[in-house]
C-alpha positions, 0 to 999 in steps of 0.5 A, a space after each residue: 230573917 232578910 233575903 240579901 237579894 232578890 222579890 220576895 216569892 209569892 204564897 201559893 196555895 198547894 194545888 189539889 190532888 186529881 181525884 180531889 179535883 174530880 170530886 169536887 167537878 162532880 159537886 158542881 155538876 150536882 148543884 147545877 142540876 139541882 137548880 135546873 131541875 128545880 127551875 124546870 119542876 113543879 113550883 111547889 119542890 125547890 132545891 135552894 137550901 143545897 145552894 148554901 154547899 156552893 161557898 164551901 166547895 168554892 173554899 176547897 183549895 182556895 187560899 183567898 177568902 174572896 172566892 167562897 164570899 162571891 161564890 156566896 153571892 151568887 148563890 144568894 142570887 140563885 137563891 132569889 131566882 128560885 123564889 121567883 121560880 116556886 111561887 108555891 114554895 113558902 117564903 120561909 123555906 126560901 129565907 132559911 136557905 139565904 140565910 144558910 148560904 150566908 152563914 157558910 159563905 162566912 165560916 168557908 172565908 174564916 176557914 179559907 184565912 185560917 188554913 193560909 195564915 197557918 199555912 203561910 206560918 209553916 212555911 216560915 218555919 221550914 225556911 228557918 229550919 232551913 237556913 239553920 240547917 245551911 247555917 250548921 252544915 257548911 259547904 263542903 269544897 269539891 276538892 280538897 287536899 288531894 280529894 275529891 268530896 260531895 255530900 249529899 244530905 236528905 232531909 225526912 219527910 216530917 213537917 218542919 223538923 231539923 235532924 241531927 245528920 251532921 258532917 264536916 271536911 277540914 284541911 288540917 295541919 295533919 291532913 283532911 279529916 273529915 266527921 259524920 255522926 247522927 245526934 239521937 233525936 230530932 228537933 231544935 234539941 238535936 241541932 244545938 247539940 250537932 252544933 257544939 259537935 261541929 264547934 268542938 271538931 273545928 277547932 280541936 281538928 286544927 290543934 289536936 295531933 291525936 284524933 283520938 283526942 279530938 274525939 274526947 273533946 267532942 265527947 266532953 262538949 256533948 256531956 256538957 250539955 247535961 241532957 240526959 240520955 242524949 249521945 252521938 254517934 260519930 265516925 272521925 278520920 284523918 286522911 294524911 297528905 300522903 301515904 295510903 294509911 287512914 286513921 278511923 276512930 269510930 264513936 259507935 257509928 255506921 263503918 265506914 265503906 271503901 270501894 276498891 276494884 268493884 268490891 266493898 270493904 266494911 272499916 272498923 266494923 267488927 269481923 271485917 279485920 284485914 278485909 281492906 288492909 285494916 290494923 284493928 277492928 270495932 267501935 268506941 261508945 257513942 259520944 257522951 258515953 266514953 266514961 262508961 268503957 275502960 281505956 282510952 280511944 282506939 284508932 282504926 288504920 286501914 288502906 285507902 289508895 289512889 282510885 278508891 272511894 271512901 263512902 260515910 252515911 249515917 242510919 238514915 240509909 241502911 235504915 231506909 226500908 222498902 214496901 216489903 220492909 227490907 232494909 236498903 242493901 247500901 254495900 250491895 247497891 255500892 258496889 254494883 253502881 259504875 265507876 264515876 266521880 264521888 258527885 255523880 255517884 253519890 247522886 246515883 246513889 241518892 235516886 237509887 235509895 228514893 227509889 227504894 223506899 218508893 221516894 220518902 224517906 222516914 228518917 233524915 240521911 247523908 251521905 260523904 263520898 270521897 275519892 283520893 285523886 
């Protein structure tokens, strides 16, 4: 892919830990002081065969190749000099250590090449998981229909792998209706999957006055992809332009969170009937899964007033576990955090969860925090 605009960024190669930085000083000291004692001891001793470790210590956290070929060079020199310095030495012995240092300045170059190439490769693949992931996930207005919204998405710390966290904001005919929901999965599987899910929701969320509709027409789009055992959690509202009544139909997702005078209401979430002003409690199957249950989708309605803040997130946060393997406490965190705007608090939130988990998260999260103004 083309950048629009703008140099390309060089390659740099990752600098090194301290205490590899350490390890590696110490090595050079110790090859100095082989030489200067071999320079200064009896002619008959030499140290030249430990000057063939000098191009692969030069080869540690270098990506250009020229570096450990010149440091064997010198170290060729070196090598010369102690064959003057020990007459009593045999030539042999003083050849066999050149040609050491040869064949390590060669293979420390080839390695050097090696790990830039496939590094520089890695980092090709990030960028387009990357842009594939930008691509999928939209930006999302910061106001939107009477709402304020932020969306705050963490990737894992996994090496060049996509998840499935997907969300959406859309102004409707029949109000905002926003969607958060985790593929089962990860990797290029799960995001063609979230990308059919989006498709679905964006269309059908403009036509579809029923949402439990809207959710049986994502359900059919993840059965249509014929991938066994594959199925989607996913939370559907509808928020209407006015009222305070919002429809929930949640497809076996996390509940929703609702904020309201410092206490936090669990929507949906089986037992916590009437706890926000809620109709009906629980969940459908996850998408992909709906012909495995009788009857048809059940919407949830409950109050969401002017001043409370509705907070969607997927498993990657209450899942999210400390040194001690305690789950991250979000409804207990939630509550406890001070009043602010949707962006500040889900970025408070984000530091908190980081902090937790000591700053790597296991699996990829998200976060959809909304305020009706």
């Amino acid at each position: 892919m083309k950048r629009a605009s703008g140099p390309a960024v060089p390659y740099r190669a990752p600098a090194l830990p301290r205490p590899a930085r350490l390890l590696v000083v110490a090595a050079y000291v110790l090859l100095a002081a082989a030489v200067g004692v071999d320079l200064t001891s009896d002619p008959r001793l030499t140290f030249s065969p430990v000057l063939g470790t000098a191009p692969v210590l030069a080869s540690i956290g270098t990506r250009r190749a020229r570096v450990p070929l010149l440091t064997g060079a010198v170290a060729l020199v070196l090598v010369a000099a102690l064959t003057l310095a020990d007459p009593g030495v045999p030539v042999t012995l003083h050849v066999t250590a050149a040609f050491t240092v040869l064949a390590l300045s060669c293979i420390s170059s080839a390695n050097v090449v090696l790990v830039a190439t496939r590094e520089r490769e890695l980092l090709r693949s990030r960028s387009v998981a990357t842009a594939a992931q930008q691509a999928l996930l939209r930006p999302v207005p910061e106001r939107v229909g009477g709402l304020r919204v932020a969306v705050r998405y963490l990737a894992a710390a996994a090496d060049a792998q996509v998840g499935g966290d997907l969300y959406e904001v859309l102004t409707t005919p029949f109000g905002v209706r926003l969607l958060i929901g985790d593929v089962r999965g990860k990797g290029l599987g799960a995001v063609e999957t979230a990308a059919d899910v989006l498709g679905a929701f964006r269309e059908a969320a403009q036509v579809e006055p029923e949402l439990g509709a809207v959710a049986r027409r994502l359900d059919a789009a993840v059965r249509r992809r014929g991938v066994t055992e594959e199925f989607v959690t996913a939370a559907l509202l509808t928020v209407p332009r006015s009222g305070e009544a919002v429809e929930l139909v949640n497809c076996g997702h996390l509940p929703p969170l609702v904020r309201r005078d410092g206490r936090v209401y669990a929507e949906g979430a089986e037992g916590a009937a009437g706890a926000a002003g809620a109709e009906d409690s629980g969940s459908d199957p996850p998408l992909a899964l709906r012909e495995l249950a009788e009857g048809s989708y059940r919407p949830v309605v409950f109050s969401f007033r002017a001043g409370d803040l509705l907070l969607l997130y997927t498993d990657g946060v209450t899942e999210a576990r400390d040194a001690a393997g305690r789950f991250y406490p979000l409804e207990r965190r939630l509550a406890a955090l001070p009043e602010s705007a949707p962006g500040v608090l889900a970025d408070r939130l984000v530091a908190d969860l980081l902090a937790y988990v000591g700053g790597e998260l296991t699996d990829d999260a998200a976060l959809l925090a909304v305020r009706r103004e």
